[in-house]
C-alpha positions in Angstrom: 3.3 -13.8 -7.7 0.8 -15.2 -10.0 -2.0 -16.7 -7.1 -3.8 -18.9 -9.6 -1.1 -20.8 -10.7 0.2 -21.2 -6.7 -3.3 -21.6 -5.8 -3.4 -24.9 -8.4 -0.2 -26.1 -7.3 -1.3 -26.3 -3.3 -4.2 -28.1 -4.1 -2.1 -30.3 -6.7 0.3 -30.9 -3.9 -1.0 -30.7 -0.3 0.7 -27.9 1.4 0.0 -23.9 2.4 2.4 -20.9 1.5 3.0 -17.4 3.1 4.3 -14.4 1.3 6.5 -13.5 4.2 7.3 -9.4 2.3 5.3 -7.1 0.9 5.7 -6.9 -3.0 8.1 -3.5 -4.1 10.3 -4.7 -1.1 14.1 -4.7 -1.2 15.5 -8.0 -0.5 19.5 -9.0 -0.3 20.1 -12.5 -1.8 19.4 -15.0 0.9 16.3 -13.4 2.4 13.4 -15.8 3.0 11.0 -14.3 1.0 8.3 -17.6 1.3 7.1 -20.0 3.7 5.5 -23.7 3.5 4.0 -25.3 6.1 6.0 -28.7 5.2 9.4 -29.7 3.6 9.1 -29.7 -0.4 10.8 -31.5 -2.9 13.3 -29.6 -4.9 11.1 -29.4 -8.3 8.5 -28.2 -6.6 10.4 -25.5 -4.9 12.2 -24.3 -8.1 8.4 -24.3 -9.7 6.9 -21.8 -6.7 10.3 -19.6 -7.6 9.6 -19.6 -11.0 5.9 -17.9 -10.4 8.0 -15.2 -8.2 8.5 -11.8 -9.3 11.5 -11.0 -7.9 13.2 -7.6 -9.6 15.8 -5.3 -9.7 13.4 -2.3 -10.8 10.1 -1.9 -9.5 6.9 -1.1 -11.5 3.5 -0.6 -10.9 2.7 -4.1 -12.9 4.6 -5.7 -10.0 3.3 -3.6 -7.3 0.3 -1.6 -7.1 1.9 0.6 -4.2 4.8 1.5 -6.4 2.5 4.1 -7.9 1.1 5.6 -5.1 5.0 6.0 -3.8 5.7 7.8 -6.6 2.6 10.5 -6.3 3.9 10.7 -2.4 7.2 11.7 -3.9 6.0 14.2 -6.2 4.2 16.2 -3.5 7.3 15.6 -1.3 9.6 17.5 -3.8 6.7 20.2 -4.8 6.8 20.7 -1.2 10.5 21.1 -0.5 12.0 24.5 0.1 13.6 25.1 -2.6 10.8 24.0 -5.0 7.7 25.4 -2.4 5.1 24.5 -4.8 2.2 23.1 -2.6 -0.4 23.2 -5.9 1.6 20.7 -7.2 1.4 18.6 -3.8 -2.5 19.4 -3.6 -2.6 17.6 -7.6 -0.9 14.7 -6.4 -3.0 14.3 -3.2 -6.0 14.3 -5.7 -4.8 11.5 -7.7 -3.5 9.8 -4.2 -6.7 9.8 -2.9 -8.3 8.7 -6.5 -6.2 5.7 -6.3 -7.0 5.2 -1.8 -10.7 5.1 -3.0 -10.1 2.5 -5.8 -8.1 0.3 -3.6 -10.7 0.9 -0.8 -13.7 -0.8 -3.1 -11.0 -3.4 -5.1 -9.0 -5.1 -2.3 -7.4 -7.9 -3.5 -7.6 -11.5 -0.6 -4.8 -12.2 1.6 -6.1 -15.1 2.4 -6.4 -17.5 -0.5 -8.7 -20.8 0.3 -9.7 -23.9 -1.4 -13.4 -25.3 -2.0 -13.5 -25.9 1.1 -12.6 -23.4 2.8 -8.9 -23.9 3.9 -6.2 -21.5 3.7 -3.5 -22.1 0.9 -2.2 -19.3 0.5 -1.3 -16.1 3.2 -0.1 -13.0 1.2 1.0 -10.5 3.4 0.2 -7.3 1.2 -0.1 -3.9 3.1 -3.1 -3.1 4.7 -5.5 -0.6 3.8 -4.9 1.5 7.1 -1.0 0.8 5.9 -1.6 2.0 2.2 -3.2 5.6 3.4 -0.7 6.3 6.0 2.3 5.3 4.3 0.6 7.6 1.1 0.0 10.3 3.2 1.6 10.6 6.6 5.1 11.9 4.8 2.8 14.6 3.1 1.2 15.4 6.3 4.9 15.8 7.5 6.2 18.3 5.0 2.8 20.4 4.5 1.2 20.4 7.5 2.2 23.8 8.1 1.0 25.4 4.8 -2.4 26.6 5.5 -3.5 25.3 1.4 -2.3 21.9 2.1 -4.0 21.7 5.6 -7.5 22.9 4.3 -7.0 20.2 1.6 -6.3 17.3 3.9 -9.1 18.2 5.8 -11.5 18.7 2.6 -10.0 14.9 1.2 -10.0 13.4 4.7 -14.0 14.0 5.1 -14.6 12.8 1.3 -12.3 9.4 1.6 -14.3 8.8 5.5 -17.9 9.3 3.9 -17.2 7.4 1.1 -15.5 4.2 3.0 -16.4 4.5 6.1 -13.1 3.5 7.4 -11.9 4.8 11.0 -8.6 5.9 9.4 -9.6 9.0 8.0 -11.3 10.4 11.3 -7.9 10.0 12.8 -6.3 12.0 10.2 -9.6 14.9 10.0 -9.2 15.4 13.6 -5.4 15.8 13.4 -5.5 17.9 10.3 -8.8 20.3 12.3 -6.0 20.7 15.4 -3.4 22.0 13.0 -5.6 24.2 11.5 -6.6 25.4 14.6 -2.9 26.0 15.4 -2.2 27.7 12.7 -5.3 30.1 13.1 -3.8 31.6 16.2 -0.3 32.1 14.8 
């Protein structure tokens, strides 16, 4: 959705919009997808579709998360039994968490304002919290019993807390230290 050009168009026009999904998701035909906070006249609804980005495929020009799904799934099948290849999964994770810090320092609004300060537009993108757990949580899931992949959550976990400071990742380090412990005694 390009925000500028909505952004212009609220002001032109006197009303506020919520993106009511996340962008990458799957929508069947008839699914609100916006919302307005008043009735608008037909050209100016067929404009605000126009600026959507509605799409068969996804891409990571149309959704930022797209990529870090498809690192997620490239550890998930390194990890699989039949492939059992957790340095693969521990390459991914790098360039997962690579892409958790970026996001982490270059968060995009979700609340979009005018000059004076009111809201115009309410994007409903995921969370950061949202964006590391859905990233890492299946990962957890497969590895977590593979001693490699456990010493690496741990060793990313710290990095990612010292380096945002977000509560998230103290969570996860103190999950990931009871696993290892686990395994220790096994």
């Amino acid at each position: 959705m390009n925000h500028s050009a909505l952004k212009s168009l609220c002001e032109e026009q006197g009303f506020q919009i919520s993106i009511l999904v996340t962008p990458g998701t799957f929508l069947i035909e008839g699914t609100p997808f916006l919302a307005t906070n008043k009735l608008l006249p037909e050209k100016t609804q067929n404009l605000i579709i126009g600026m959507a980005s509605v799409v068969l495929n996804q891409t990571i020009d149309d959704d930022f998360f797209y990529g870090f799904c498809q690192l997620r799934e490239i550890a998930l099948k390194a990890l699989s039994p039949g492939i059992n290849d957790p340095g693969t999964a521990i390459i991914s994770m790098h360039a997962l968490s690579s892409l958790i810090l970026y996001r982490a320092n270059h968060y995009p609004q979700q609340l979009i304002r005018d000059d004076n300060g009111n809201i115009l537009i309410k994007d409903c993108s995921l969370n950061f919290e949202k964006i590391v757990l859905q990233s890492f949580d299946p990962i957890w899931d497969y590895g977590k019993n593979d001693r490699l992949m456990c010493q690496e959550f741990y060793q990313i976990c710290s990095q990612l807390k010292s380096l945002t400071s977000n509560p998230v990742f103290q969570v996860l380090i103190e999950r990931t230290a009871l696993q290892m412990i686990a395994l220790k005694s096994h």
